[in-house]
PDB file of N, CA, C and O in Angstrom:
ATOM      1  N   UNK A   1     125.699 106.557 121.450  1.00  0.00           N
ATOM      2  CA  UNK A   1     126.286 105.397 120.809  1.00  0.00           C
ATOM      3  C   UNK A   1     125.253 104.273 120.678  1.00  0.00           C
ATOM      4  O   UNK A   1     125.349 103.506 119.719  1.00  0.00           O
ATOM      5  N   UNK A   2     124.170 104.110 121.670  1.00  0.00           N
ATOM      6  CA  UNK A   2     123.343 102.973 121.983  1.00  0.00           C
ATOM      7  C   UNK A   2     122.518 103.402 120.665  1.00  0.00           C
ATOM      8  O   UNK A   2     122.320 102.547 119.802  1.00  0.00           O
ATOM      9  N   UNK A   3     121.989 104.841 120.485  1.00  0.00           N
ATOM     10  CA  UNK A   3     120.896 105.139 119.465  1.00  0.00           C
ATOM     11  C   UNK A   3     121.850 104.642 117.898  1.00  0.00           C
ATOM     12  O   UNK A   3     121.238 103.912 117.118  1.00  0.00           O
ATOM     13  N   UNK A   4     122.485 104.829 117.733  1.00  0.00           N
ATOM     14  CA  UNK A   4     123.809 105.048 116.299  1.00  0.00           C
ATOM     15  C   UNK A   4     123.577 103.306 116.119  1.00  0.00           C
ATOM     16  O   UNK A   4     123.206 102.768 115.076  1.00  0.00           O
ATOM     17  N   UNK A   5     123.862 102.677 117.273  1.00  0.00           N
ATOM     18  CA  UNK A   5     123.737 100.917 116.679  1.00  0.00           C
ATOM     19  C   UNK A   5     122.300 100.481 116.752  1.00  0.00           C
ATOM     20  O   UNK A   5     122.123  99.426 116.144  1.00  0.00           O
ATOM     21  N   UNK A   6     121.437 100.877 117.202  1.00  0.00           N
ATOM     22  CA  UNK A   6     119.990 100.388 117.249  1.00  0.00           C
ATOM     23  C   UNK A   6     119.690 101.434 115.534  1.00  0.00           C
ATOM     24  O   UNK A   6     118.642 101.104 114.979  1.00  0.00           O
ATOM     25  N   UNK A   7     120.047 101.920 115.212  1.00  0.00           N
ATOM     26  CA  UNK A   7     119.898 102.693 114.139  1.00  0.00           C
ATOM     27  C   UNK A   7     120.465 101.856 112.847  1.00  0.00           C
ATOM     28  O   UNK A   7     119.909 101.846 111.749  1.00  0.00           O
ATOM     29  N   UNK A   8     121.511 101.249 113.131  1.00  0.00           N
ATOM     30  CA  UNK A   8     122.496 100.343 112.227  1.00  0.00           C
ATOM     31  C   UNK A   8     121.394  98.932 111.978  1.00  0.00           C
ATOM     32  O   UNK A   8     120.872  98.596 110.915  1.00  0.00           O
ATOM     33  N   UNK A   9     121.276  98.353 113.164  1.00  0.00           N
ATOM     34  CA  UNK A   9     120.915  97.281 112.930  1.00  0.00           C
ATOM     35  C   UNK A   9     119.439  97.629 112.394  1.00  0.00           C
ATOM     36  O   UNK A   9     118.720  96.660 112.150  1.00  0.00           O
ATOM     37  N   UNK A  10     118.974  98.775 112.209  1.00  0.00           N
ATOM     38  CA  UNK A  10     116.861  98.705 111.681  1.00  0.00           C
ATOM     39  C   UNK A  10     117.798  99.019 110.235  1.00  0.00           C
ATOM     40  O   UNK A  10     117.282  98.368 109.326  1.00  0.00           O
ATOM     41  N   UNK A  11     118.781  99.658 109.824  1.00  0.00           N
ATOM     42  CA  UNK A  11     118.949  99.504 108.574  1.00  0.00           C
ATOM     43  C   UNK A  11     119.284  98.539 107.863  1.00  0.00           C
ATOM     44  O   UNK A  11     118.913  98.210 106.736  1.00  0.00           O
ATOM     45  N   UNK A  12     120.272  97.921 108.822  1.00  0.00           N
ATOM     46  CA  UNK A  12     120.654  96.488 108.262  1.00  0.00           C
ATOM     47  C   UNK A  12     119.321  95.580 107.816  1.00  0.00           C
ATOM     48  O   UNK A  12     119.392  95.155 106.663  1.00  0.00           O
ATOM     49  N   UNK A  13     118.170  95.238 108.528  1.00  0.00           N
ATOM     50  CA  UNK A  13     117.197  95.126 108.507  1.00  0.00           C
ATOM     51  C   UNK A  13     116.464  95.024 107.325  1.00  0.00           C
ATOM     52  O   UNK A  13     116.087  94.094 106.612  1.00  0.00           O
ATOM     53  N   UNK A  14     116.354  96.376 107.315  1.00  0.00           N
ATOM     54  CA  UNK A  14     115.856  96.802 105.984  1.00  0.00           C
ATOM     55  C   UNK A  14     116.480  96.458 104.539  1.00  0.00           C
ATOM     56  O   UNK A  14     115.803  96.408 103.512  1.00  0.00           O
ATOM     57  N   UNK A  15     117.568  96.277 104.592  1.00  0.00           N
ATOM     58  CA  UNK A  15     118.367  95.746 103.432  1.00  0.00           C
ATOM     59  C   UNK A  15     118.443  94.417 103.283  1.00  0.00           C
ATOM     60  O   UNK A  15     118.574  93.854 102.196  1.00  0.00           O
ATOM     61  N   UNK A  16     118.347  93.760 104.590  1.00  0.00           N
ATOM     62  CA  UNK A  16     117.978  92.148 104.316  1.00  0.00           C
ATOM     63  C   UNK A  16     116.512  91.958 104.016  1.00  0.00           C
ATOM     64  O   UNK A  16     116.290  90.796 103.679  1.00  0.00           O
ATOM     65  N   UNK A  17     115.748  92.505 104.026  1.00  0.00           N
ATOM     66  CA  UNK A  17     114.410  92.127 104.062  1.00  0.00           C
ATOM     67  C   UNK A  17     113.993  92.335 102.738  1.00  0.00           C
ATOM     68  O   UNK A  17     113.284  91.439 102.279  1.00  0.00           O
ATOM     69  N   UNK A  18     114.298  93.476 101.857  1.00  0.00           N
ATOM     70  CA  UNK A  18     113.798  94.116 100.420  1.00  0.00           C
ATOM     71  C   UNK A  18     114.270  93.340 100.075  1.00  0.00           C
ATOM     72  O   UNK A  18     115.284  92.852 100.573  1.00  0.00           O
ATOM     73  N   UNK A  19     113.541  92.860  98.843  1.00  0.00           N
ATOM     74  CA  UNK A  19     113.889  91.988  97.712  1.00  0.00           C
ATOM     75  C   UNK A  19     113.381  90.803  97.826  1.00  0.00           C
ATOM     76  O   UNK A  19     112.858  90.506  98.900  1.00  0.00           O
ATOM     77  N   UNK A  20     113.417  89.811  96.704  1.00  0.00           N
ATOM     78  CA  UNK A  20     112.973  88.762  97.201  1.00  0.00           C
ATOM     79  C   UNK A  20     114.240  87.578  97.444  1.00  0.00           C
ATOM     80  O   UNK A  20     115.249  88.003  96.880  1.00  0.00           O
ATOM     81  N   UNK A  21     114.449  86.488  97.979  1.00  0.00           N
ATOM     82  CA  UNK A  21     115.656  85.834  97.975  1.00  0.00           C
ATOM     83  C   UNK A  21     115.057  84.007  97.122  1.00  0.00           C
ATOM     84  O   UNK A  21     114.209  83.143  97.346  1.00  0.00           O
ATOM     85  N   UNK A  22     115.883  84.208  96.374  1.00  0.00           N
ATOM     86  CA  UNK A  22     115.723  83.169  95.131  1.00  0.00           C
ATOM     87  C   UNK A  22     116.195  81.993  96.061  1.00  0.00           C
ATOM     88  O   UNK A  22     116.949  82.068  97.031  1.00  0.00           O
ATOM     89  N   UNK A  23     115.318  80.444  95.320  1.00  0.00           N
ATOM     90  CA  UNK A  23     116.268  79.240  96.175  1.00  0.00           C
ATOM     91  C   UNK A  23     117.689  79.470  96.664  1.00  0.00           C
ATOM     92  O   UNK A  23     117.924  79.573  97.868  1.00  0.00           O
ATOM     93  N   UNK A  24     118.617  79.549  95.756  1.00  0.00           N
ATOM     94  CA  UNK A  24     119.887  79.500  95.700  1.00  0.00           C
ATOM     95  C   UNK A  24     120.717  80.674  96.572  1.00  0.00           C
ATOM     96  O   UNK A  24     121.899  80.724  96.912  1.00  0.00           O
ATOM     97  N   UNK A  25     119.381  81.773  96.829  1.00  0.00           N
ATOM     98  CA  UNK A  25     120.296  82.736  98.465  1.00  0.00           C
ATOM     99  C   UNK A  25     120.640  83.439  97.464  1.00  0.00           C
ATOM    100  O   UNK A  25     121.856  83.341  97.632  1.00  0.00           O
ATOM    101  N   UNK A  26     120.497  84.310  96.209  1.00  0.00           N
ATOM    102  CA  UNK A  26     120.579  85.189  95.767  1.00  0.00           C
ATOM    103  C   UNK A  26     119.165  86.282  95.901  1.00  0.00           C
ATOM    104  O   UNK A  26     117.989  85.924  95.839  1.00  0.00           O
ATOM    105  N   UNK A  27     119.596  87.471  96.067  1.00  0.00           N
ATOM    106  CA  UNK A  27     118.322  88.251  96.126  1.00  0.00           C
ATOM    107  C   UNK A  27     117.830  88.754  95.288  1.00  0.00           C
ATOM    108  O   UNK A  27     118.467  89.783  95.063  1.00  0.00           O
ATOM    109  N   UNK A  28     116.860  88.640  94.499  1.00  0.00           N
ATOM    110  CA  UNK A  28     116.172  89.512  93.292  1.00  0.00           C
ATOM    111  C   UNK A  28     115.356  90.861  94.002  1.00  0.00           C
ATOM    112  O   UNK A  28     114.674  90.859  95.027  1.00  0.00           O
ATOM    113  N   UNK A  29     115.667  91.970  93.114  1.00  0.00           N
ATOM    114  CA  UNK A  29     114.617  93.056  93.608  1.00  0.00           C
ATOM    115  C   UNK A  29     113.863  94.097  92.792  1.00  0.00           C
ATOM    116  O   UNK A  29     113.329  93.346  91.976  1.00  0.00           O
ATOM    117  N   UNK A  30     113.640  94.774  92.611  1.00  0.00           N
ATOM    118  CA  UNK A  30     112.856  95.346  91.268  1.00  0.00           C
ATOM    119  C   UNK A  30     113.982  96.175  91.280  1.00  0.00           C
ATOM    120  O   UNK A  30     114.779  96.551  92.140  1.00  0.00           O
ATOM    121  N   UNK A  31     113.744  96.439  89.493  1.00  0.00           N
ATOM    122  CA  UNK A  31     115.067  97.105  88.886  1.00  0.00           C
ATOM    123  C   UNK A  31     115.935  96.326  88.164  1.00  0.00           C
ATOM    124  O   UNK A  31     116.409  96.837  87.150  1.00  0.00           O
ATOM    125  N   UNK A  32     116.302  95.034  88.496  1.00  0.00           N
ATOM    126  CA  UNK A  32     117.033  94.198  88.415  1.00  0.00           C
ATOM    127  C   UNK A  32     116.797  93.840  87.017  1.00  0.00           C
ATOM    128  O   UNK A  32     115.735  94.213  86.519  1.00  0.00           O
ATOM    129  N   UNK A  33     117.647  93.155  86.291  1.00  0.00           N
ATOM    130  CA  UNK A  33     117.447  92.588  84.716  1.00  0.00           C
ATOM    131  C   UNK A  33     116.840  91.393  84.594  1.00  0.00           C
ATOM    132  O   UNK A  33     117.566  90.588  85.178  1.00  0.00           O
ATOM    133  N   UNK A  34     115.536  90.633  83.979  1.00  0.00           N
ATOM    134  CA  UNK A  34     114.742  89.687  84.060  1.00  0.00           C
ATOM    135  C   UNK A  34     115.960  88.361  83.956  1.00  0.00           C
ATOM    136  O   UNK A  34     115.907  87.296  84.571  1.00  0.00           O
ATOM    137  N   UNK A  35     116.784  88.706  83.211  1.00  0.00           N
ATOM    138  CA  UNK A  35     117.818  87.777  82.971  1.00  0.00           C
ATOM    139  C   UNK A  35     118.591  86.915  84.480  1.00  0.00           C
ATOM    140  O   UNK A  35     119.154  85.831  84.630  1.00  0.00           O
ATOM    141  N   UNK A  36     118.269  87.987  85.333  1.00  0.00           N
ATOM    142  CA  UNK A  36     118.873  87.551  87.137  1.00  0.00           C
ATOM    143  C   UNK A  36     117.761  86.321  87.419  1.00  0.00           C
ATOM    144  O   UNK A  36     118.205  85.267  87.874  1.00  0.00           O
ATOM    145  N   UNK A  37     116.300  86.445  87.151  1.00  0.00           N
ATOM    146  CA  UNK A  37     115.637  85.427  87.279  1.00  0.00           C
ATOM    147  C   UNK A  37     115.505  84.220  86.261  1.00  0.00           C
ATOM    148  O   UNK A  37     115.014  83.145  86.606  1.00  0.00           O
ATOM    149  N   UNK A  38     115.932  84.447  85.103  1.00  0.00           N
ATOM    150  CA  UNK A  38     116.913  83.211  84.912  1.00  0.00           C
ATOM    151  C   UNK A  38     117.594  82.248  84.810  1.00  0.00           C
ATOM    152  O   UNK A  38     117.584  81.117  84.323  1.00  0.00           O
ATOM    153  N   UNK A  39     118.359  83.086  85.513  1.00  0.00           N
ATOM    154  CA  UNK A  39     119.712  82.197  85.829  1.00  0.00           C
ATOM    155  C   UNK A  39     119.342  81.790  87.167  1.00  0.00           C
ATOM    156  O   UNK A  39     119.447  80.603  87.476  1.00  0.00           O
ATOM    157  N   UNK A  40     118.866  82.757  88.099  1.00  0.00           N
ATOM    158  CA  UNK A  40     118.546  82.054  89.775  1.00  0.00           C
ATOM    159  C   UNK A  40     116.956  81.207  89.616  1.00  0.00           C
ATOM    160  O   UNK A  40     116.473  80.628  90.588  1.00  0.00           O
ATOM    161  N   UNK A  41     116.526  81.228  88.782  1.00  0.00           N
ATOM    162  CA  UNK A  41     115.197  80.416  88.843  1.00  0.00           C
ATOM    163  C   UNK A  41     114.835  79.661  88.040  1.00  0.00           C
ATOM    164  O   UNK A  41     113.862  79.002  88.406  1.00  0.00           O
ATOM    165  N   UNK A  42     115.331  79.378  86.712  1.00  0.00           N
ATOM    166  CA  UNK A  42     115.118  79.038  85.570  1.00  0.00           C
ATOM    167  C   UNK A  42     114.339  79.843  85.034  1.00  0.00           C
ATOM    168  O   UNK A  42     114.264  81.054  85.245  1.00  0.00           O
ATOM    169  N   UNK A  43     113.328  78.790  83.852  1.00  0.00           N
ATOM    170  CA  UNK A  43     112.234  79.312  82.870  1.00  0.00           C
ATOM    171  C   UNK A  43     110.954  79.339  84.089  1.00  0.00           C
ATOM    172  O   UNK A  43     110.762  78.532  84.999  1.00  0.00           O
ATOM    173  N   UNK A  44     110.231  80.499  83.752  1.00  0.00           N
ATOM    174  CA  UNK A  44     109.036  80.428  84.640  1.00  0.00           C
ATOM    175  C   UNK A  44     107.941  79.628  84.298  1.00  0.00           C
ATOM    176  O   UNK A  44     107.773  79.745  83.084  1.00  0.00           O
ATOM    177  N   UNK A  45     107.146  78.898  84.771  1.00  0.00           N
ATOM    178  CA  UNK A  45     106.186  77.827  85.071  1.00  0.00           C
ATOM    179  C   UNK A  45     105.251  78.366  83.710  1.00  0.00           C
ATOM    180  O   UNK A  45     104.893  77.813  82.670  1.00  0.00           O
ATOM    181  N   UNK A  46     105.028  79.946  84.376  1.00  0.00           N
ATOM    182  CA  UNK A  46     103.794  80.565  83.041  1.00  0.00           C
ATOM    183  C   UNK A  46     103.914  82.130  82.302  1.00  0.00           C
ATOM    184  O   UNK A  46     103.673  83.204  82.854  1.00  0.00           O
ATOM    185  N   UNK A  47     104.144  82.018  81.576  1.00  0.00           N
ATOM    186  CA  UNK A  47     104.903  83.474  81.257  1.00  0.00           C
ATOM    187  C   UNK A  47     103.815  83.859  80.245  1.00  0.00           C
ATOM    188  O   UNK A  47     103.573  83.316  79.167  1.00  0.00           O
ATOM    189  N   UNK A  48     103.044  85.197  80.974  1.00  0.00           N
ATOM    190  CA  UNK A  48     101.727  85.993  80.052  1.00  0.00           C
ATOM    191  C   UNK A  48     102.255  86.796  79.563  1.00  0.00           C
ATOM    192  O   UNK A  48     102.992  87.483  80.271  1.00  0.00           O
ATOM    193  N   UNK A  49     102.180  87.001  78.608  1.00  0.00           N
ATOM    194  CA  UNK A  49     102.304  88.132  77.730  1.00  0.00           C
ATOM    195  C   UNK A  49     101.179  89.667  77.505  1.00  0.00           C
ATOM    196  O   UNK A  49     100.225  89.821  76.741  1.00  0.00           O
ATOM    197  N   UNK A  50     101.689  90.449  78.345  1.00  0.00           N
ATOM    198  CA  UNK A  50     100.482  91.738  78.468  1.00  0.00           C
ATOM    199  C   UNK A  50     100.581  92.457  77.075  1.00  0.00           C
ATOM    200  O   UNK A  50      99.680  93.292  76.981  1.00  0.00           O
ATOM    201  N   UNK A  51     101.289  92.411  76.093  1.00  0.00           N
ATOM    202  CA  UNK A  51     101.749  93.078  74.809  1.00  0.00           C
ATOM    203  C   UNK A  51     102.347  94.330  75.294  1.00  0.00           C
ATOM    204  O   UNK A  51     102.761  94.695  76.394  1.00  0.00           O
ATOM    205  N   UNK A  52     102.258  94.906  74.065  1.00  0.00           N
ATOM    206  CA  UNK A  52     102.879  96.550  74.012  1.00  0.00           C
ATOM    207  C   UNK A  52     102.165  97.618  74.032  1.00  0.00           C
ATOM    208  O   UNK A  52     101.472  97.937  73.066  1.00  0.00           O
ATOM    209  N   UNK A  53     102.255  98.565  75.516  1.00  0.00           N
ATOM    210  CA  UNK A  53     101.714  99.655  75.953  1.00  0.00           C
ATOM    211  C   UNK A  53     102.618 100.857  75.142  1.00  0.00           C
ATOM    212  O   UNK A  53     103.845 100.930  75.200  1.00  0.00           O
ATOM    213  N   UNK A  54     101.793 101.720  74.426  1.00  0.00           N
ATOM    214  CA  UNK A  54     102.337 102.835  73.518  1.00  0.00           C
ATOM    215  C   UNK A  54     102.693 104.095  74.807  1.00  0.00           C
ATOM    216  O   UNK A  54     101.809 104.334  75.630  1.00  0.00           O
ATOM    217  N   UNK A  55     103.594 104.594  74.853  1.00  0.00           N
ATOM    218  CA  UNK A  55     103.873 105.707  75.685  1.00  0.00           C
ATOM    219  C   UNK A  55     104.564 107.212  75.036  1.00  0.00           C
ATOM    220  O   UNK A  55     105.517 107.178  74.259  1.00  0.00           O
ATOM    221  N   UNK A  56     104.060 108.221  75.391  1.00  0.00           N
ATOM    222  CA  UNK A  56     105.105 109.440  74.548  1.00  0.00           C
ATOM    223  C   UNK A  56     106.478 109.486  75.390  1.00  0.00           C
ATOM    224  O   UNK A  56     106.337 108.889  76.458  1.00  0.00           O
ATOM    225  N   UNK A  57     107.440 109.890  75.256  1.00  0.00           N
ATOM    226  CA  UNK A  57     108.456 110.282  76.017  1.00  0.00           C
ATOM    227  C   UNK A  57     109.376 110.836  74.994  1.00  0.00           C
ATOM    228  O   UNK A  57     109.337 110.552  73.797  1.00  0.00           O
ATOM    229  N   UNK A  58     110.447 111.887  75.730  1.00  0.00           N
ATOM    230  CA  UNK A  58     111.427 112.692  74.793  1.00  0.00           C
ATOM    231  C   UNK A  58     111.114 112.855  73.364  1.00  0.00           C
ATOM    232  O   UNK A  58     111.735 112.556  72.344  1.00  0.00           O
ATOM    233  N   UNK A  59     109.875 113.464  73.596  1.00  0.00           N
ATOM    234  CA  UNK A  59     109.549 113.897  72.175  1.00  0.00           C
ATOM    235  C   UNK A  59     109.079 113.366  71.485  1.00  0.00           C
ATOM    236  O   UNK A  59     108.407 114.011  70.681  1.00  0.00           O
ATOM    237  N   UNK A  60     109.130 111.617  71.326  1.00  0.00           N
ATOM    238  CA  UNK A  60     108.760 110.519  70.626  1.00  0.00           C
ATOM    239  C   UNK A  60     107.843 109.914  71.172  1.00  0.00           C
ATOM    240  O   UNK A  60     107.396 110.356  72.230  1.00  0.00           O
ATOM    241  N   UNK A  61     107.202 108.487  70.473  1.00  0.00           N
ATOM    242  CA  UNK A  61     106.669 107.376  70.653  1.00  0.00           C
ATOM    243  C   UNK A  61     107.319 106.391  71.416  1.00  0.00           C
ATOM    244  O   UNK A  61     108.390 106.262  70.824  1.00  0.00           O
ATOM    245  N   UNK A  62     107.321 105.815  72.129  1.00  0.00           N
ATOM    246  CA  UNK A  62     108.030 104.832  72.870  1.00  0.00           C
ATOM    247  C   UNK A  62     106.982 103.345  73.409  1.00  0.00           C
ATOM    248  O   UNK A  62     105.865 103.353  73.926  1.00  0.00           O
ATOM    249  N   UNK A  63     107.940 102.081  73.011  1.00  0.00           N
ATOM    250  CA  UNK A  63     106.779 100.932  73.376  1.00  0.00           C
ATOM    251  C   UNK A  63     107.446 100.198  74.484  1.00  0.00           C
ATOM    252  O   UNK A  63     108.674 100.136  74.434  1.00  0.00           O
ATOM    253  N   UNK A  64     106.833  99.639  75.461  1.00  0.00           N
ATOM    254  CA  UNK A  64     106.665  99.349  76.246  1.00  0.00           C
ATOM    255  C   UNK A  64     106.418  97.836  76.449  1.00  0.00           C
ATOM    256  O   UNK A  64     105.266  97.647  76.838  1.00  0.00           O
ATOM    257  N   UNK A  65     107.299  96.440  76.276  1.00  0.00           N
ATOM    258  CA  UNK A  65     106.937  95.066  76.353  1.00  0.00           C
ATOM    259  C   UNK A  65     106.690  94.839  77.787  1.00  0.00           C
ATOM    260  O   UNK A  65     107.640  94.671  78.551  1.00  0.00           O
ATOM    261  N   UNK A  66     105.589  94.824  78.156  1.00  0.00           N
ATOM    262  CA  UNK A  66     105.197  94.124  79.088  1.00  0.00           C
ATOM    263  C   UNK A  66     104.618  92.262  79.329  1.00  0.00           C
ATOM    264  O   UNK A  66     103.686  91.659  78.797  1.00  0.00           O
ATOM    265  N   UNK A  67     105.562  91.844  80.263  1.00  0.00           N
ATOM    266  CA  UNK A  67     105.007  90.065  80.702  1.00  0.00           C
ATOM    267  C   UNK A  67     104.800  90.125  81.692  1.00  0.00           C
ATOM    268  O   UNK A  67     105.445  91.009  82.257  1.00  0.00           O
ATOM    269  N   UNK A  68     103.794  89.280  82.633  1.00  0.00           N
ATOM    270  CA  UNK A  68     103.979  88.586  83.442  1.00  0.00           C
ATOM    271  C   UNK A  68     104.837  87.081  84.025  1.00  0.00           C
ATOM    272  O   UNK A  68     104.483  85.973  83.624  1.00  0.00           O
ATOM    273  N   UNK A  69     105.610  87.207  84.686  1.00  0.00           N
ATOM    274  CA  UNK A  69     106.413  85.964  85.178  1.00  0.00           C
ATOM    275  C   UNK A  69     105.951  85.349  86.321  1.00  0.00           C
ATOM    276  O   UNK A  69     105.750  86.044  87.317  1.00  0.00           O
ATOM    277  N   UNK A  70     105.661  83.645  86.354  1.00  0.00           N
ATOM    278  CA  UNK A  70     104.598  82.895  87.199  1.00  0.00           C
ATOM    279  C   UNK A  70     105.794  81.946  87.625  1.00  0.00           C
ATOM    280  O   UNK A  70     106.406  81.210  86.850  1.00  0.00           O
ATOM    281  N   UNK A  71     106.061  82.102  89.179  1.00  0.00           N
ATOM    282  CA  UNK A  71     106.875  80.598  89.805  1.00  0.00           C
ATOM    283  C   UNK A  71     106.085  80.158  90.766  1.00  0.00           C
ATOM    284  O   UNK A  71     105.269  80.627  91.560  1.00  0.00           O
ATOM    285  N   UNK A  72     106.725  78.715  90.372  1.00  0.00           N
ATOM    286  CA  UNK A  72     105.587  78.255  91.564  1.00  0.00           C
ATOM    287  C   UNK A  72     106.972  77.405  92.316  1.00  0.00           C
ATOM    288  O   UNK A  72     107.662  76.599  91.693  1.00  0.00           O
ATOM    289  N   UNK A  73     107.155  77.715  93.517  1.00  0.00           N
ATOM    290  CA  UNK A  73     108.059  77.248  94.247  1.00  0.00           C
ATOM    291  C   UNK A  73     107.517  76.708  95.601  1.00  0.00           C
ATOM    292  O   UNK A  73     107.144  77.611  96.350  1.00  0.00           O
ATOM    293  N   UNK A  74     107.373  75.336  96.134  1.00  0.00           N
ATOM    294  CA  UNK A  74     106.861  74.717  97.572  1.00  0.00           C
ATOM    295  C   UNK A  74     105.332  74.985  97.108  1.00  0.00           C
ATOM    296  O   UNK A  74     104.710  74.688  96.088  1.00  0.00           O
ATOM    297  N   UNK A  75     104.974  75.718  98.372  1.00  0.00           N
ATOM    298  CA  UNK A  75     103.553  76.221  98.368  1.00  0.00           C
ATOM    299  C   UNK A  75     103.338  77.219  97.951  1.00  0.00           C
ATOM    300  O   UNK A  75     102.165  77.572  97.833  1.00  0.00           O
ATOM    301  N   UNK A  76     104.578  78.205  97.500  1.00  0.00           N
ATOM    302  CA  UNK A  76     104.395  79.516  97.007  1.00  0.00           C
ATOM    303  C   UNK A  76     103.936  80.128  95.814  1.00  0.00           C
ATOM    304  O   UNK A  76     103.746  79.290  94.932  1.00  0.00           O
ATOM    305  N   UNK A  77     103.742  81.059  95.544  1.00  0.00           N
ATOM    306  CA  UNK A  77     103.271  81.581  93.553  1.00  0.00           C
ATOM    307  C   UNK A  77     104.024  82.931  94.013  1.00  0.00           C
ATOM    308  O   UNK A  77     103.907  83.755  94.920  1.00  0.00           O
ATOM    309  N   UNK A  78     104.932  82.696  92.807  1.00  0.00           N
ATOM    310  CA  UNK A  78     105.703  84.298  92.833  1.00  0.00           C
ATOM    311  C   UNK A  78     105.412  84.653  91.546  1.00  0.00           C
ATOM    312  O   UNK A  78     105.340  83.893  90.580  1.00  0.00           O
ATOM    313  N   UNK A  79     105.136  86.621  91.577  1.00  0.00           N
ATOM    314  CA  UNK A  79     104.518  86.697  90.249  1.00  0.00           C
ATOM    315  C   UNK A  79     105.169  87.868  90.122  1.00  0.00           C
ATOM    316  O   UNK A  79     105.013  88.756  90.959  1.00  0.00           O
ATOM    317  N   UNK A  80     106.142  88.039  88.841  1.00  0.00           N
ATOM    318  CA  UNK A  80     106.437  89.222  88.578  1.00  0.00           C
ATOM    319  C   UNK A  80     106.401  90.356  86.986  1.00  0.00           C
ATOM    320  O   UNK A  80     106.660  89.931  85.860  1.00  0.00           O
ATOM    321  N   UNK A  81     106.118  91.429  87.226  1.00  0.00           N
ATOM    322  CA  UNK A  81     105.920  91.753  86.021  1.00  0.00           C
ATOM    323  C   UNK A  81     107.134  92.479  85.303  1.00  0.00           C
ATOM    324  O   UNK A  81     107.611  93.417  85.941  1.00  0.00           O
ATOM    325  N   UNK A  82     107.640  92.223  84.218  1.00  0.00           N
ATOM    326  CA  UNK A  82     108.458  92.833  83.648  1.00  0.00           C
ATOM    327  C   UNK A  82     108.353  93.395  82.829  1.00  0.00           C
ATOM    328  O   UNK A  82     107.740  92.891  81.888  1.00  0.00           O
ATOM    329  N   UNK A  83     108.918  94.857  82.689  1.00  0.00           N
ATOM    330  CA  UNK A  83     108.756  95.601  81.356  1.00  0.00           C
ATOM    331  C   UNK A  83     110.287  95.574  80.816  1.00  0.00           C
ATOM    332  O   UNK A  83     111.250  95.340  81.546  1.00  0.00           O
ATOM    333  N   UNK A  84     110.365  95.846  79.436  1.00  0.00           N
ATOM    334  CA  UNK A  84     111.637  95.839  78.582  1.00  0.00           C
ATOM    335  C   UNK A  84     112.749  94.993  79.473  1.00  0.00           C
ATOM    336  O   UNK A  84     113.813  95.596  79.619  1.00  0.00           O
ATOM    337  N   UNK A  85     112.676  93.887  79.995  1.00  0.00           N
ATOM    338  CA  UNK A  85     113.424  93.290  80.320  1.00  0.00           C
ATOM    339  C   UNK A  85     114.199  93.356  81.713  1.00  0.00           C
ATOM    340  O   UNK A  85     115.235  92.905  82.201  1.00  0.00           O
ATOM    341  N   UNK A  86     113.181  94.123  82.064  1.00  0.00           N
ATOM    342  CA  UNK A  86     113.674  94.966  84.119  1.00  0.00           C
ATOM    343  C   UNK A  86     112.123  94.480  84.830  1.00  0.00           C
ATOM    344  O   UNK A  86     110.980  94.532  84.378  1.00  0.00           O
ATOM    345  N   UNK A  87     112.587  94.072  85.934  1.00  0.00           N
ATOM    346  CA  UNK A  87     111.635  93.378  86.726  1.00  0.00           C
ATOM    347  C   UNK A  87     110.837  94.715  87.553  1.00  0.00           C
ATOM    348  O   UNK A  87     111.483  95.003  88.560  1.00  0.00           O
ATOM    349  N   UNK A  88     109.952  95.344  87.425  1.00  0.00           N
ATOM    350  CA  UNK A  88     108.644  96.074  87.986  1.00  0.00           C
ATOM    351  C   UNK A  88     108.490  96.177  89.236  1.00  0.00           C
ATOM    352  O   UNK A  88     108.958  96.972  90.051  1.00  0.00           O
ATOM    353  N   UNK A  89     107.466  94.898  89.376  1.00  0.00           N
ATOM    354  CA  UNK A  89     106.735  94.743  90.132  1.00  0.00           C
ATOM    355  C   UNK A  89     106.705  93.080  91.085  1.00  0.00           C
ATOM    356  O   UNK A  89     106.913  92.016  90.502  1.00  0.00           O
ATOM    357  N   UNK A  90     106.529  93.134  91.987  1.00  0.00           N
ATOM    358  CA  UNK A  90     107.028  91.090  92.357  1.00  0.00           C
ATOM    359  C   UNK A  90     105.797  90.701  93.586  1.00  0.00           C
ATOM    360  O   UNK A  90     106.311  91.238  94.566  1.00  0.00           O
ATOM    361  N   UNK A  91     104.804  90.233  93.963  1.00  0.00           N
ATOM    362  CA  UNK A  91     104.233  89.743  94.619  1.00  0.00           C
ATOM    363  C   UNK A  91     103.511  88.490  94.823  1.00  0.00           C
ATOM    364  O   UNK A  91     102.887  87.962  93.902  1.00  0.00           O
ATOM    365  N   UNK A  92     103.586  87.890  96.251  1.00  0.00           N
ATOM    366  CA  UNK A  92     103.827  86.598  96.597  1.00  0.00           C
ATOM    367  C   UNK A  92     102.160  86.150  96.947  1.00  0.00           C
ATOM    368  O   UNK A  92     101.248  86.929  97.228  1.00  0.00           O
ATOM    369  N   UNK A  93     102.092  84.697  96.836  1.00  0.00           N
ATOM    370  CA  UNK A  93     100.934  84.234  97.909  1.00  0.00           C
ATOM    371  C   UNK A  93     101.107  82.632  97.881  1.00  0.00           C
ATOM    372  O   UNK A  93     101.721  81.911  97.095  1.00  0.00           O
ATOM    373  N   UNK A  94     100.403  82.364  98.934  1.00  0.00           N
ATOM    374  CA  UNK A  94     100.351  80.847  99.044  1.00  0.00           C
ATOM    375  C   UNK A  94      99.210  80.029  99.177  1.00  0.00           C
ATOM    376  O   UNK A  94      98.242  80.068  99.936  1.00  0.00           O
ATOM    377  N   UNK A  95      99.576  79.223  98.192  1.00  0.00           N
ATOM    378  CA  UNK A  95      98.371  78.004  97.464  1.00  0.00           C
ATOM    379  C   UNK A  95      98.343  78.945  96.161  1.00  0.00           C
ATOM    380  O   UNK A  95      97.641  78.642  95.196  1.00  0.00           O
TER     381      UNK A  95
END
């Protein structure tokens, strides 16, 4: 029983920790629709535009909009990349 709740709580853990948590105590995480950052963050500070990566898939041509998204929150820089409108990739630093 002792192993089953020490087991609970490293998962619990783990589910609080993934993602990132927006001012407002909502959690963003990759996968998510760029539209969640948004609404929990506003417009981003600097938004790069990587253009359109050509890819084959199911037989076809397929394009690929890639941005970068720049917040700058306190001391922080949050940077995330989005393709077709789903958040990628998300990493942090400070200054």
């Amino acid at each position: 029983m002792k192993k089953f709740f020490l087991v609970l709580v490293a998962m619990a853990l783990v589910v609080l920790l993934s993602g990132f948590r927006a001012p407002n105590g909502n959690i963003i995480s990759k996968g998510d629709f760029s539209d969640k950052l948004l609404i929990n963050m506003g417009e981003p500070h600097i938004r790069t535009d990587l253009g359109l990566v050509q890819t084959r898939a199911f037989g076809g041509i397929m394009y690929i909009k890639r941005e970068v998204w720049t917040y700058r929150i306190d001391d922080y820089n949050y940077r995330f990349v989005i393709e077709n409108g789903r958040i990628v990739a998300d990493h942090w630093t400070r200054f």
